[in-house]
ZADRENLUM-289097 format. One line per field, with one value per residue: residue number from 1; residue in three letters; x, y, z of N, C-alpha, C in turn. Coordinates in steps of 0.2 Angstrom, whole numbers, m for minus. Example, Ala and Ser with C-alpha at 12.3 -4.5 7.8 and 13.67 -1.06 7.14 Angstrom:
BEGIN
num <- 1 / 2
residu <- ALA / SER
n_c1 <- 66 / 64
n_c2 <- m28 / m11
n_c3 <- 39 / 35
ca_c1 <- 62 / 68
ca_c2 <- m22 / m5
ca_c3 <- 39 / 36
c_c1 <- 66 / 64
c_c2 <- m16 / 0
c_c3 <- 39 / 39
This chain:
BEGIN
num <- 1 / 2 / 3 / 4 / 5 / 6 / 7 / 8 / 9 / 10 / 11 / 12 / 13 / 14 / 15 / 16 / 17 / 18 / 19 / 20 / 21 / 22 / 23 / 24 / 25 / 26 / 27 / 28 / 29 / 30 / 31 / 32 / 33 / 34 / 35 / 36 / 37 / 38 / 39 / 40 / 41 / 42 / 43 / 44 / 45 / 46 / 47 / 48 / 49 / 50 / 51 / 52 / 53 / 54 / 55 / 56 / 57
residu <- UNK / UNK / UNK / UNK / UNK / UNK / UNK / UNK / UNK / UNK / UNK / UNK / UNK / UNK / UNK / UNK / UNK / UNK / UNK / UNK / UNK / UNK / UNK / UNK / UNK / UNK / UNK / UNK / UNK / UNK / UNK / UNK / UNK / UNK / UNK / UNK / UNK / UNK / UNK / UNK / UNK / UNK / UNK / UNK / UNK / UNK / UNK / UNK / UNK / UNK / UNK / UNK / UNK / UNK / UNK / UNK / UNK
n_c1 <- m18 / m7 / 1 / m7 / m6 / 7 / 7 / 1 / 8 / 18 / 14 / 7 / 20 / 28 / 19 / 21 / 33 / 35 / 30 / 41 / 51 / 50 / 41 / 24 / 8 / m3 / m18 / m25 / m14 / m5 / m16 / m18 / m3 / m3 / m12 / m27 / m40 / m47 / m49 / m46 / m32 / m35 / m37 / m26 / m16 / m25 / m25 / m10 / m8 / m16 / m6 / 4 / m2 / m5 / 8 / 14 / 22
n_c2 <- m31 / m37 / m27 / m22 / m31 / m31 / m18 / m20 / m31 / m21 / m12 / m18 / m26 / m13 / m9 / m19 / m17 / m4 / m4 / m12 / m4 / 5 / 13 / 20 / 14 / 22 / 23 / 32 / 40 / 30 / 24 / 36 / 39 / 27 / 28 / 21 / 16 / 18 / 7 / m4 / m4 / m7 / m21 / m25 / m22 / m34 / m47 / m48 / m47 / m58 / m69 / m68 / m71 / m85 / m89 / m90 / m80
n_c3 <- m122 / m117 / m113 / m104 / m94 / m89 / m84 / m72 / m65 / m64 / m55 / m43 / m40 / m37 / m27 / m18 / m13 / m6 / 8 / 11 / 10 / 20 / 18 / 20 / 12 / 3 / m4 / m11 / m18 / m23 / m33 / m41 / m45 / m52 / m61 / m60 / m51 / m33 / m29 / m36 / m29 / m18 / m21 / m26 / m14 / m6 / m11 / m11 / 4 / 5 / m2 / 8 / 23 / 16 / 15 / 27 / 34
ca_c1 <- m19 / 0 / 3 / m12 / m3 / 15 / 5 / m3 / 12 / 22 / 8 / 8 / 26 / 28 / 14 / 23 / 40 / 33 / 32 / 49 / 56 / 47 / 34 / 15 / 7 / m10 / m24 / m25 / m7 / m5 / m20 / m15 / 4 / m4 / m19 / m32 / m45 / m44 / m51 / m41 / m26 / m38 / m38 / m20 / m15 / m29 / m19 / m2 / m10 / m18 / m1 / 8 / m4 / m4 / 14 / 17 / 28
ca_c2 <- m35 / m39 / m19 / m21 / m37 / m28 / m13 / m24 / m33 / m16 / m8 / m24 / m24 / m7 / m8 / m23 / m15 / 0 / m7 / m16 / 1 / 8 / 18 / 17 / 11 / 25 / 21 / 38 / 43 / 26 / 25 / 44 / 36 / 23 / 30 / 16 / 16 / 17 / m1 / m10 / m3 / m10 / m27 / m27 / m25 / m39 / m52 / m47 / m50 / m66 / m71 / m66 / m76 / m90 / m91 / m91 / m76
ca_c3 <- m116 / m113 / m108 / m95 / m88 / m88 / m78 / m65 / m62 / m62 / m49 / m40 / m37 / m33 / m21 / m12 / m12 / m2 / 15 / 13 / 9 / 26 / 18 / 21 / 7 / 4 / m8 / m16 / m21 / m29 / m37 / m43 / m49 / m59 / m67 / m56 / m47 / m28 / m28 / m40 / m28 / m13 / m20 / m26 / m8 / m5 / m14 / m6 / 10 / 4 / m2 / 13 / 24 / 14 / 16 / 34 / 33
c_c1 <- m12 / 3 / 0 / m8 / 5 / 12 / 3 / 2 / 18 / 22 / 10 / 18 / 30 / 24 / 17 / 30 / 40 / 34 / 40 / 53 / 55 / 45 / 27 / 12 / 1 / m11 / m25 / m21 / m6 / m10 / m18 / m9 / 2 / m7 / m25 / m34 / m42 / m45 / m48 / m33 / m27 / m39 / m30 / m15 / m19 / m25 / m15 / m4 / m12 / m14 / 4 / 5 / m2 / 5 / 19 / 22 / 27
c_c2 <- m36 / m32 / m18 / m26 / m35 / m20 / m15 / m27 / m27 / m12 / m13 / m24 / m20 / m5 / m13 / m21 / m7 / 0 / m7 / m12 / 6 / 12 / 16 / 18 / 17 / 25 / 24 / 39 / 37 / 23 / 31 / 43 / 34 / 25 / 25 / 19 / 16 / 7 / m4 / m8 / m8 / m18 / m30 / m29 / m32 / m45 / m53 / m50 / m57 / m70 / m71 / m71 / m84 / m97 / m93 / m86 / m71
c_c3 <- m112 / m111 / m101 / m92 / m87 / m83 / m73 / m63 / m59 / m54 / m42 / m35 / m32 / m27 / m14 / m10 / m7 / 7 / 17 / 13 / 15 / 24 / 19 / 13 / 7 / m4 / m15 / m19 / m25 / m34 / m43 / m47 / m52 / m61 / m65 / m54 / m38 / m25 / m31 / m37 / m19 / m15 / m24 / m19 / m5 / m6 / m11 / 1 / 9 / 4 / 4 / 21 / 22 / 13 / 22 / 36 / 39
């Protein structure tokens, strides 16, 4: 359990550090990087979003 929660934050990070480095973020290649699904890359963007709202940013 504590490897899957050290890969989701990994994924997660690396998914938000993308932009800020001015690349495009696409579904399939980091899916493809991490070993996921296209959906569990589509609801990690999700969140980020959610959190980025919720922050007023």
């Amino acid at each position: 359990m504590e490897e899957y929660k050290n890969g989701k934050i990994e994924r997660v990070l690396g998914i938000y550090t993308k932009p800020l480095n001015g690349y495009i973020v696409n579904k399939a290649a980091e899916a493809n990087e991490y070993g996921v699904n296209e959906r569990s890359i589509q609801r990690d963007v999700d969140v980020l979003w959610k959190k980025r709202d919720e922050s007023g940013i």
